[in-house]
N, C-alpha and C positions, 0 to 999 in steps of 0.2 A: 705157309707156302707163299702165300701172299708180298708179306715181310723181305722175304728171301729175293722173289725177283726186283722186288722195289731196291733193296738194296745192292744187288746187279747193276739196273741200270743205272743208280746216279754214282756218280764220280766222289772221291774225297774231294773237291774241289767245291762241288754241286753242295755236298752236307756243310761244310765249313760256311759256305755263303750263305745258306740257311740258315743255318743256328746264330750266324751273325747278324742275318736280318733280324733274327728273334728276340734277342738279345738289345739289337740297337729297337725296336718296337717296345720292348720291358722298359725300356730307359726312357724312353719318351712318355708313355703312359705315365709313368713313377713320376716325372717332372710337371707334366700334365696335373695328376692330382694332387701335389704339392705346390703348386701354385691355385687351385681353385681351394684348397685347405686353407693360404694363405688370405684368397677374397672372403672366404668366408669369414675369416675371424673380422678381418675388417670392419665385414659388412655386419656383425656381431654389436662390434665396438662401437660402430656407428649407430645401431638399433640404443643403445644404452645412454649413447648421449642425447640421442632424441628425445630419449623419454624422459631423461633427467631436464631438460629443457620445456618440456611441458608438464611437467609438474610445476619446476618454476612460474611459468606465465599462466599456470591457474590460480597457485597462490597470489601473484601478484593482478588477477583479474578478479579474484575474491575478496582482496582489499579495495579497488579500485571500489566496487558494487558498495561494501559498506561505508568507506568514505563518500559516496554518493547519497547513499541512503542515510544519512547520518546531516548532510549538508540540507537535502530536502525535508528533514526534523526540526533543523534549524528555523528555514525559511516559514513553518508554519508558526 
């Protein structure tokens, strides 16, 4: 019954502009998460290279330490 007078009082005019609202709201959302889809990978990609970069400068702070260690062998 409910249904019934709801659909009485709005107009085709009123439904059409709704479903249009809802519609353009689906389409923003969908854009919305395809663009934070998009930082995420980013910020994915960039998590990868960070890490690839500190593995780098551990190896290379590893060698630093035994070349040091190595110079102070010398000096005794």
């Amino acid at each position: 019954m409910e249904m019934e007078t709801l659909l009485e009082t709005l107009s085709v005019y009123e439904i059409i502009l709704v479903a249009g609202g809802l519609v353009g709201i689906y389409i923003k959302f969908t854009n919305e998460i395809a663009k934070i889809k998009n930082r995420l990978y980013t910020l994915e990609q960039s998590k990868d290279e960070v890490k690839e970069m500190l593995k780098d400068l551990q190896e290379d702070i590893s060698e630093i330490k035994l070349l040091l260690a190595r110079k102070q062998i010398d000096q005794l």
